[in-house]
N, C-alpha and C positions, 0 to 999 in steps of 0.2 A: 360351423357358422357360415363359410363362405358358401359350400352347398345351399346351405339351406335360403343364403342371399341372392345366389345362383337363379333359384325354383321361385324364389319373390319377384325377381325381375322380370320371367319371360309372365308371369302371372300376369303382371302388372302391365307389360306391352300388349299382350293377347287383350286384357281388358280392356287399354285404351284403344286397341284398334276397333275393337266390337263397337264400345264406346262412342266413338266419331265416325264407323260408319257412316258415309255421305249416302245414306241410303235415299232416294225421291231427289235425288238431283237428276237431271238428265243424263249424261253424260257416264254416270256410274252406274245407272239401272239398265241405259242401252251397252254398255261393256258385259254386265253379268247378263244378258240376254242372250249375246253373241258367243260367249262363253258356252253358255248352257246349248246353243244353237250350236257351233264349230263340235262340242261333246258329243253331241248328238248324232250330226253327221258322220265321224267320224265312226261313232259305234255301228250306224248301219252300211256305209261303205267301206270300211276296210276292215274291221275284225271279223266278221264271219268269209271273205272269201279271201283277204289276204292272211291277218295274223295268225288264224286258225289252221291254215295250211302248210304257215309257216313254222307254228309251232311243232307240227308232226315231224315234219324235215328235220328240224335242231333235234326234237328225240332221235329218229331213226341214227340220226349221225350217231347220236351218244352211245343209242342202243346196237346197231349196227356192223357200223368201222369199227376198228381196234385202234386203239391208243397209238400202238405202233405204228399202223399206217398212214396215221393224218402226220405224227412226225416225223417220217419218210417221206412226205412229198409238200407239207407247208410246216413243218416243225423248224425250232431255229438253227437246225443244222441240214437242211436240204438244201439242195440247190436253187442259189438266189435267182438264176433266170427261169425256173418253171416256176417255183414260188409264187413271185411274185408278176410272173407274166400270166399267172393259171389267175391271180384275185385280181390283175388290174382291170382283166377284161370282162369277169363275170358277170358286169352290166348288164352288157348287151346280149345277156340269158335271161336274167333276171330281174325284168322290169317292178321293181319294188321300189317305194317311198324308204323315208330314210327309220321309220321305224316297224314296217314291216323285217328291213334287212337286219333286226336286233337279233331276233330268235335264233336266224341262222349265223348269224356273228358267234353267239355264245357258245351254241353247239362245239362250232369248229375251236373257239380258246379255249372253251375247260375242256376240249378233249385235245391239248396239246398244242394246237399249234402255235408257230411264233408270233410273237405280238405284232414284228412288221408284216407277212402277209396278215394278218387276222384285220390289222386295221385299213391297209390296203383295197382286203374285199369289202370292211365297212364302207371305205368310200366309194368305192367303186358300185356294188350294189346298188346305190340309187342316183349314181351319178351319171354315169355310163350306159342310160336307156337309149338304146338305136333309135326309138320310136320320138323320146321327149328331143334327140337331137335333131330326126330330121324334120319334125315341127319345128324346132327353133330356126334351122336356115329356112326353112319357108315362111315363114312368119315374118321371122328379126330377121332376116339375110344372111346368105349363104357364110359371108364373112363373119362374122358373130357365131353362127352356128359351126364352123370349120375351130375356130377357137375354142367352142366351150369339149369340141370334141375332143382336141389333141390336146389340150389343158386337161380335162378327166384324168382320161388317159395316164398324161405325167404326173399330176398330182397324186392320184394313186399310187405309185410307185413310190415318190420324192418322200411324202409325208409315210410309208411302211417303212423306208431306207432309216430315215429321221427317227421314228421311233423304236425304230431297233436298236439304233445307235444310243439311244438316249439314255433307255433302260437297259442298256447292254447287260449287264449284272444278273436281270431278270432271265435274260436267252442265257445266258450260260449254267445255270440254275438247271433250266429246263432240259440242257443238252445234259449235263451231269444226270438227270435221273433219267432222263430215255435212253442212257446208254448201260442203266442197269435193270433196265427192264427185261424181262423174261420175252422170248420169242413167242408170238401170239399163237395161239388156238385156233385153227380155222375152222368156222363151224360152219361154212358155205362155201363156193365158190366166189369169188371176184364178181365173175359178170353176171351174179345172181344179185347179189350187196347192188352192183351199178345200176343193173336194170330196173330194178327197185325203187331207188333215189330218184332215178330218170324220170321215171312214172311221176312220181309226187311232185316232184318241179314241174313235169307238162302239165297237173293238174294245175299248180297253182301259178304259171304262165300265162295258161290257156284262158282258165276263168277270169282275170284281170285282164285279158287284153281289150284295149280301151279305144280303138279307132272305128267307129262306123263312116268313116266322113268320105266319099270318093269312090274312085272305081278300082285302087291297088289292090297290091298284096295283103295289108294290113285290113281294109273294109273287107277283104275276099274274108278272112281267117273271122275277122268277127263275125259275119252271115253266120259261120260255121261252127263257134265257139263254143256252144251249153253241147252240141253233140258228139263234140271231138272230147270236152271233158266229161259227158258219159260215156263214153269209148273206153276213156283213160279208169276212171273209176272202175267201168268191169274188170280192165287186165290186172288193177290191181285187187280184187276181190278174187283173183285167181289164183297171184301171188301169194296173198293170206292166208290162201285154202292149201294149195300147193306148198308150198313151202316153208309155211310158218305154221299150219294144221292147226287152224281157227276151225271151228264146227260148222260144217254145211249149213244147217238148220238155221244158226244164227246169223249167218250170211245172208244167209234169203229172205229172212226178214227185216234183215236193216236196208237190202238194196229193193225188196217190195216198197217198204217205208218210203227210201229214197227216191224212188220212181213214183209212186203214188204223189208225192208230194209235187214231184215238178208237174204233175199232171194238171193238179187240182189249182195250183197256183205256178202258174205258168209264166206269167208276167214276174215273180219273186220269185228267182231261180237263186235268191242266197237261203233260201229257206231247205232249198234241198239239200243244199250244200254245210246246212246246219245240222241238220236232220241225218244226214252222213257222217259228217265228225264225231256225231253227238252216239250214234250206233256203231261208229270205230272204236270209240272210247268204250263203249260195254263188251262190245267184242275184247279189247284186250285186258282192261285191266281187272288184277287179279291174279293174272296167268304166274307162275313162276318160271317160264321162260323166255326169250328175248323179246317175244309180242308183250308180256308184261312190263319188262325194263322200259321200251315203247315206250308204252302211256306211261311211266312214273317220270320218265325223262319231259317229255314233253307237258306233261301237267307239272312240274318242277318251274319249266321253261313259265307256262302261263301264270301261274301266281307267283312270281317273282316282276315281270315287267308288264302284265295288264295293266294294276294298279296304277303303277310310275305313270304308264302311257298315258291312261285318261285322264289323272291328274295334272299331267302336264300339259296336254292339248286342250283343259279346263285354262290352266294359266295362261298357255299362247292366247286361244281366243278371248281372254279378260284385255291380256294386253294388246291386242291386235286386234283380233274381230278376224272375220271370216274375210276372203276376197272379195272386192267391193261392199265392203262394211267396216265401219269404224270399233276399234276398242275403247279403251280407257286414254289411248295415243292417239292424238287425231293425223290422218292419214299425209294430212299434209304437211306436217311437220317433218315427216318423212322423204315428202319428193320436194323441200325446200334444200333438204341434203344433201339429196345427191345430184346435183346438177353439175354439170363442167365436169371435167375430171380432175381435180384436186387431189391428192393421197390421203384429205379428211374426206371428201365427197365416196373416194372407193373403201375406204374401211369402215367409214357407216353404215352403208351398201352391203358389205360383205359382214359387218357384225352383225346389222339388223336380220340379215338372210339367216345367218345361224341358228337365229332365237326363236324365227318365224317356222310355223311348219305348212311344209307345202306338200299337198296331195300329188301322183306323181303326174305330170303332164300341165298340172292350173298353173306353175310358174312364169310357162309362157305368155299365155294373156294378161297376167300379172304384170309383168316386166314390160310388154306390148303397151300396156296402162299406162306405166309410168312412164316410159319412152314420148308415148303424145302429152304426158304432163312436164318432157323440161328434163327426162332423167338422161347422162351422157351413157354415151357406149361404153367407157371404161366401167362403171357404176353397176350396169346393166350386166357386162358379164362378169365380174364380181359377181354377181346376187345369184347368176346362174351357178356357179362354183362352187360357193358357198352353201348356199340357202337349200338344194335340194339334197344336199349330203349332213345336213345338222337340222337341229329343231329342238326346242326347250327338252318337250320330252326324249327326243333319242338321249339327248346329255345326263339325263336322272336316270337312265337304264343304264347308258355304258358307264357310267360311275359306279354302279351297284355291280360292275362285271369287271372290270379292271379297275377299279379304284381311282378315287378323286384327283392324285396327283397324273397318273396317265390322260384321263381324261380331258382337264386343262391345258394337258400337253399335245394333245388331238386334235383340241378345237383350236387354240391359240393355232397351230402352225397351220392348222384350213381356212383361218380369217385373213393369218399374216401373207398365207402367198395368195389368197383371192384377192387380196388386196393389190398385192405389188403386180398380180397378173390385169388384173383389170385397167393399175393407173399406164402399163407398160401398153396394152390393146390402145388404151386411150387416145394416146401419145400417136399412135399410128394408123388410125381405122379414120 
């Protein structure tokens, strides 16, 4: 009977929420627009050249590396200072938003490693962009931007420390079974495996680098960018060929294809870039050896957190809206908050930033916004802290990977010390 009172009640909320749908109010029809808008966007700019690239990477890891060797050098019994100094700084390689850096999160925990680095490079991954820091001190000022650097930085670190510590039980688990594990099989050399991996992150570097603005290094590489990662795609169709003995034949026709496409559509250069996954993925799967484990690792990866993803950057943008556009929350409500530097002003700052997802680099103008709206600097870098290493959706993926209670444990301590970092900046800046 209580089951079945159970299956009455969510009936009965589901129908009255149908029910009183404020549907033809303003305010609710412009939230499900920008919803449906932030979806949208988000499906044509970041899953086909960020998640898509990133999902092959988490395969290759899976398929790749041996279990052993990820717990030899981030497992919970390797050495804390390469550990953790190898994930705090992988930022500044891997210019990824906070949900691109899932795929390669998961890769590396279910294949072993300790949950304090694992969570570490979580944060660090999209926190830790050279590129989104040195926009910030040019932008916000050098002083803001020198914090959110050297903040990154320890926070990564602080919060792997902390949740090692936490789930300690967990790391000792994990050292108990890698230490009955059988000595690995080497079915390649090392700097085969590396050169490998190498390739696939210059791919998915290269194609996301996002500076055309200026006369630098950064504008110099993007001039250059769609041919350095045709460059990178040949060596690795030679890789495939050579060392994993994928068929000539269908090589040349997914890199004709691939070529053909950027030809004819030149201006959509994610289209090539789809059109090559999409011909990676016939090339391997199937296979029964490690080009097959590949694609089942990596299409494992994709239908596990696409769904989450887009359902959740569906709910971020309901309850936020897009940058310069209103949600369901009206915007001001927001920079009524964070004003002054209050410890309620920097944990609003630094909760709201959580919840919000920020594409990687739009934080700045963001923050720049509410700065000429009234927002203090403590608040500000708070939300820098925060807000580009969480996001609704990152939270419904790393839940479904580490489980709900880790999870809580993740985000509370990146709110709690953007918090106490922000009112402490405040205090001094």
């Amino acid at each position: 009977m209580q089951k079945e009172l159970k299956i009455f009640g969510w009936l009965a909320a589901v129908f009255a929420g149908v029910y009183f749908l404020p549907v033809g109010t303003p305010r609710f029809d412009k939230a499900v627009f920008e919803a449906l808008e932030l979806t949208k966007w988000y499906a044509r700019e970041h899953v086909i050249l960020c998640l898509l690239p990133a999902f092959w990477i988490a395969g290759a890891i899976a398929a790749f590396f041996s279990k052993q060797s990820v717990m030899k050098y981030l497992g919970p019994g390797a050495p804390k200072v390469a550990s953790y100094g190898v994930a705090s700084v992988s930022g500044t390689v891997l210019a990824v938003c906070s949900c691109t850096v899932l795929p390669l999160f998961s890769g590396i925990y279910r294949m072993g490693a300790g949950l304090g680095p694992a969570c570490a490079f979580l944060y660090a991954g999209p926190a830790i962009n050279a590129l989104a820091i040195i926009l910030t001190a040019k932008i916000l000022g050098w002083e803001i931007g020198l914090a959110r650097a050297v903040g990154a930085v320890s926070f990564a670190v602080v919060i792997g420390v902390l949740m090692a510590w936490l789930f300690r039980n967990d790391a000792q688990e994990k050292t108990r079974k890698a230490a009955v594990m059988p000595p690995p099989e080497e079915t390649r050399p090392l700097w085969q495996t590396a050169s490998f991996f190498a390739v696939l992150v210059g791919i998915l570097v290269i194609a996301n680098w996002g500076s055309d603005k200026g006369s630098g290094f950064f504008a110099a590489v993007h001039a250059v960018k769609w041919p350095i990662t045709a460059g990178l795609a040949v060596v690795l169709a030679v890789m495939l060929r050579v060392w994993n003995g994928l068929p000539l034949g269908r090589l040349l026709v997914v890199a004709t294809l691939t070529a053909g496409t950027g030809i004819v559509f030149p201006a959509h250069p994610s289209a090539a870039v789809l059109v090559a996954a999409l011909g990676l993925a016939w090339l391997t799967a199937g296979r029964t050896d490690a080009s097959g484990e590949w694609f089942s690792e990596s299409w494992s990866n994709a239908k596990q957190i696409m769904p989450l993803l887009l359902g959740g950057v569906f709910v971020a943008g309901f309850l936020l809206g897009r940058p310069g556009n209103e949600g369901v929350i009206p915007s001001e409500w927001i920079a009524n908050l964070v004003g002054g530097n209050s410890l309620g002003a920097n944990f609003f700052a630094s909760i709201s930033g959580a919840f919000m997802y920020f594409a990687t680099l739009t934080e700045v103008p963001i923050i720049q916004g509410l700065l000429g709206s009234g927002m203090g600097n403590g608040p500000a870098l708070a939300l820098l802290l925060a807000g580009p290493a969480l996001s609704l959706p990152s939270m419904l993926v790393i839940s479904s990977i580490i489980g709900a209670r880790k999870t809580l444990a993740y985000v509370v301590l990146v709110v709690v010390m953007a918090t106490f970092t922000g009112w402490m900046y405040g205090m001094i800046a």
